[in-house]
C-alpha positions as CSV (number, residue, x, y, z in Angstrom):
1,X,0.0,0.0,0.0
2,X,1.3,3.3,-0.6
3,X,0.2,6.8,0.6
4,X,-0.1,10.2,-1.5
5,X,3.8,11.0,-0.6
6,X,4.6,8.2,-2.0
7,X,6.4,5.8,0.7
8,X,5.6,3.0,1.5
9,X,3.1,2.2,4.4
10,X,4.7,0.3,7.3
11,X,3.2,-2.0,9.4
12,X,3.2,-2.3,13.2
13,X,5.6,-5.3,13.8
14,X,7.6,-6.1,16.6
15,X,10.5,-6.4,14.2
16,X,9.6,-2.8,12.7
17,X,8.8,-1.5,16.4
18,X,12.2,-2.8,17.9
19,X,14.6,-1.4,14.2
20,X,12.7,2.2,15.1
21,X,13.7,2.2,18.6
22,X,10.0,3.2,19.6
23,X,7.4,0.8,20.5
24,X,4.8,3.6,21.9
25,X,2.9,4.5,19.1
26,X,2.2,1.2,17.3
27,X,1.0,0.0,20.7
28,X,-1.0,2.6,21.5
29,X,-3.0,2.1,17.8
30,X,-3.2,-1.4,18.7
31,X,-5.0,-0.8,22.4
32,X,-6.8,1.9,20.5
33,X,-8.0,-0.9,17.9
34,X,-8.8,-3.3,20.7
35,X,-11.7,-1.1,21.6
36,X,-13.3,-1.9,18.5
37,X,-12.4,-5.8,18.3
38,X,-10.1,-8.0,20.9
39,X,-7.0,-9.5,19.3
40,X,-7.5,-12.3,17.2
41,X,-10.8,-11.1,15.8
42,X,-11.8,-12.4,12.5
43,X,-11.7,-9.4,10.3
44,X,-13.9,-11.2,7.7
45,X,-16.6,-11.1,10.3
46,X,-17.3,-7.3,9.9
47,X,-18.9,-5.8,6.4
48,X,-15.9,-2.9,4.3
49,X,-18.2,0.0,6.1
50,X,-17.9,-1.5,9.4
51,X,-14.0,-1.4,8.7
52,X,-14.3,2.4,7.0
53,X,-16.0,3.1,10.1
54,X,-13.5,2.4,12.4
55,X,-10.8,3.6,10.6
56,X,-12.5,7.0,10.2
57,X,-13.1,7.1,13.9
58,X,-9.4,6.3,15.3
59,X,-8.4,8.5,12.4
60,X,-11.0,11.3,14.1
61,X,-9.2,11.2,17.4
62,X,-7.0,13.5,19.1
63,X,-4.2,11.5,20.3
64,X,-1.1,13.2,22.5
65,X,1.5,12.0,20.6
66,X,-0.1,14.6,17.9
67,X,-0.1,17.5,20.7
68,X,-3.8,16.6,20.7
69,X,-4.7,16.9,17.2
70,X,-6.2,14.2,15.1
71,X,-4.2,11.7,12.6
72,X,-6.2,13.2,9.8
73,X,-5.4,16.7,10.8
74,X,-1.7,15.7,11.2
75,X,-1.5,14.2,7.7
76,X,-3.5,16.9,5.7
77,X,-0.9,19.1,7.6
78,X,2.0,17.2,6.0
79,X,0.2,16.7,2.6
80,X,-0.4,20.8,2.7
81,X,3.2,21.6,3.1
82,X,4.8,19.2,1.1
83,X,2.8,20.7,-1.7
84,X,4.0,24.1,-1.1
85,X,5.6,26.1,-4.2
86,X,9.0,27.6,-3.4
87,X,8.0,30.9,-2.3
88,X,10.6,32.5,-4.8
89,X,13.9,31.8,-6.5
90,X,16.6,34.8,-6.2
């Protein structure tokens, strides 16, 4: 999967988690995500616009690694400036 910026999306591991050096944040998606459905849930159990649903509400909440702002706020942020035209050339 990639994302507009074109890198490629990573996945909470605890190979990736341990390379990084910094375990908190997948962990705290993945306690987030066990408020929705406890580890080892089927995910073919639940319909595409169950799924959208809870993405769009973890994606909806402030979180303090973000200084309080959302994930989607945080991303539109970085999308915004890395689309930013040099502001002039002297």
């Amino acid at each position: 999967m990639r994302i507009a910026l074109h890198r490629p999306a990573s996945r909470c591991t605890s190979a990736t988690r341990i390379a990084r050096g910094n375990a908190a944040p997948c962990e705290n998606t993945d306690g987030l995500l066990r408020q929705y459905m406890p580890k080892g849930t089927d995910l073919s159990l639940f319909s595409q616009d169950e799924l959208d649903g809870i993405a769009d509400s973890m994606n909806n909440r402030p979180r303090a690694t973000h200084a309080w702002h959302t994930p989607l706020e945080v991303f539109a942020r970085t999308l915004a400036s890395s689309h930013q035209p040099p502001e002039s050339i002297q």
